[in-house]
Phi, psi and omega in degrees: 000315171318308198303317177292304157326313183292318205283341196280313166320355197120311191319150190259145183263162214267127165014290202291301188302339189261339172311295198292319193283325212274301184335309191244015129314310178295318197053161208328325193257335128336298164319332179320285164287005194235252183008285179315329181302334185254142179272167188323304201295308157326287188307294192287345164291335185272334200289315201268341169298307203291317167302339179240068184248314193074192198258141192235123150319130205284345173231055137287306195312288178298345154276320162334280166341302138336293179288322169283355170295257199017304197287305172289018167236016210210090185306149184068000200292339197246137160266045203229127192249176185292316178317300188298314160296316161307321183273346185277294178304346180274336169263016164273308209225171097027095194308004181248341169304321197251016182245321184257357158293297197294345152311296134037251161331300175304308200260191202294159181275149192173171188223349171231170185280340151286315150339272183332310196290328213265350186274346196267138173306131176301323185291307169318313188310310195295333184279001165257351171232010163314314204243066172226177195284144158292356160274307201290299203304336163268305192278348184278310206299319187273001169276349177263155173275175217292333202271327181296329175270005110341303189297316158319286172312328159314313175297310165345117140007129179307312196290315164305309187275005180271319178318302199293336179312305203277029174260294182290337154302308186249058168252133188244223217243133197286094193337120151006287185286333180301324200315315191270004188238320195269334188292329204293280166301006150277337144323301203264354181258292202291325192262324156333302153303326186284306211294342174308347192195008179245169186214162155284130164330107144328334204246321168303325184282334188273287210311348181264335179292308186300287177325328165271342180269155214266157201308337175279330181305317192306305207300318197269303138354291188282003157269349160246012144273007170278301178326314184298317184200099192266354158291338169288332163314280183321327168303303192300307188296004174258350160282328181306135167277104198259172158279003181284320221280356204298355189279009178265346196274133211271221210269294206309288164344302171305288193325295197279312169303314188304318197278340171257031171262173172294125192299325181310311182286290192312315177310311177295288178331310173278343155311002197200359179268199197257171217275343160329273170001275223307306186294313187305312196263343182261349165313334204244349182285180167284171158283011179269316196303328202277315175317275190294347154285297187296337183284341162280344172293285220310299176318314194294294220108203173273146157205146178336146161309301158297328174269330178281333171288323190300315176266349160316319178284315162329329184274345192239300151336306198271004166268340177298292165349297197307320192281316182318317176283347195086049195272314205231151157253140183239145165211142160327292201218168178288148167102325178255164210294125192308168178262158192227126136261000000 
């Protein structure tokens, strides 16, 4: 009752209590990987602010909130280092488990070792594979995408790079283990190295937060980060990926999302997108197909809100995949340089 009288008077709440709102603002399934993370002592000091937290005002909730975008929009806003972190996962997982998160973390952002490469300045790239053999420097060059490894090659020696060219003209398709070999060594040499002095973009890291959250939280957020910092507001959404943007994507692209996508999901999805959307993507379908998707809206009914951001956010997670294997190219807008995820 003190806590409560305390929170309504004003009183600003002590650390732990604002730890215990953000917790349980994430809630069980957020929350979820950040729980593993505390060690005993952690848990029952926060377990015990949430049980006695009482009822918190939603625009409590949402300043908390705030203030941790802020922060992770922010340079210098969080004090929390690799060390530490790392010695916090060391005492959880597994040393090779906590060797390949912090990479991760440490080196360019990607979800795959190409990715990552693609995240790399060419001149660091180019000045690591002057002295590697010219079939591995051709099989790296050709995993990438095309304008950075133009870009390399520019850099290259003339003479190294017309081999790597004409190495990648009669180069046919790469066995599974070189493949797995050349990724290997670039793990432990190149990208080991870069994580010794790269950190990941904080504004990369809010733009994947943002991208999960459903349009009204996204809408609400990025209007009061614009009011806080609106050049960090403007990073993010030019980092962000959408289901809008899927209308950037040219025919081949579309085309390779309709066939893996879930009919179930697309059908939900497009229920609820703007009527651009629907004629751009059912544009690209047969008319039996278009056909036979709109009479599945039209059957479904009325539907949640929470459910067309979910599938919609599917739709736009399996074109990330896509692009990751290089099914698809994804880009912001026409014209301007894909995006890598």
């Amino acid at each position: 009752m003190a806590q409560d009288l305390a929170r309504a008077s004003g009183r600003p709440l002590s650390g732990v209590d604002r730890a215990a709102v953000l917790m349980l603002a994430l809630g069980e399934e957020h929350g979820a990987p950040i729980w593993q993370m505390l060690d005993d002592d952690e848990i029952r000091a926060l377990s015990g602010a949430m049980a006695s937290l009482g009822p918190v005002e939603m625009s409590t909730v949402e300043n908390l909130l705030m203030q941790f975008v802020s922060s992770l929009s922010s340079a210098g806003g969080l004090m929390g280092t690799f060390d530490t972190t790392e010695r916090l996962l060391a005492r959880l997982l597994p040393k090779e488990r906590v060797g390949a998160i912090m990479e991760e973390i440490r080196g360019p952002a990607g979800r795959t070792m190409w990715e990552k490469l693609s995240n790399v300045q060419e001149a660091v790239l180019a000045n690591y594979l002057k002295n590697e053999y010219p079939q591995t420097v051709a099989v790296v060059l050709s995993k990438i995408r095309s304008e950075q490894a133009a870009r390399v090659l520019a850099i290259l020696p003339e003479d190294f790079a017309l081999d790597v060219v004409r190495r990648m003209l009669a180069m046919e398709a790469v066995q599974k283990d070189i493949l797995e070999r050349v990724e290997q060594t670039l793990r432990s040499e190149l990208m080991s190295n870069l994580s010794q002095t790269s950190r990941r973009d904080a504004h990369e890291q809010m733009a994947e937060i943002f991208n999960a959250f459903d349009r009204q939280t996204e809408s609400r957020f990025l209007s009061k980060l614009e009011d806080a910092s609106k050049d960090s507001a403007d990073r993010i959404k030019q980092l962000m990926f959408t289901f809008d943007d899927l209308a950037k994507l040219d025919s081949a692209g579309v085309q390779t999302l309709l066939r893996d996508a879930p009919r179930d999901k697309l059908a939900v999805a497009l229920k609820g997108a703007s009527q651009t959307m629907r004629d751009f993507l059912m544009g690209n379908m047969s008319g039996r197909a278009a056909k036979m998707l709109s009479d599945d809206m039209e059957a479904m009914g009325p539907v949640r809100l929470k459910e067309v951001d979910e599938a919609q956010a599917a739709l736009v997670s399996l074109t990330k995949d896509l692009a990751a294997r290089g099914e698809i190219r994804i880009s912001k807008s026409k014209g301007e340089d894909e995006l890598v995820y």
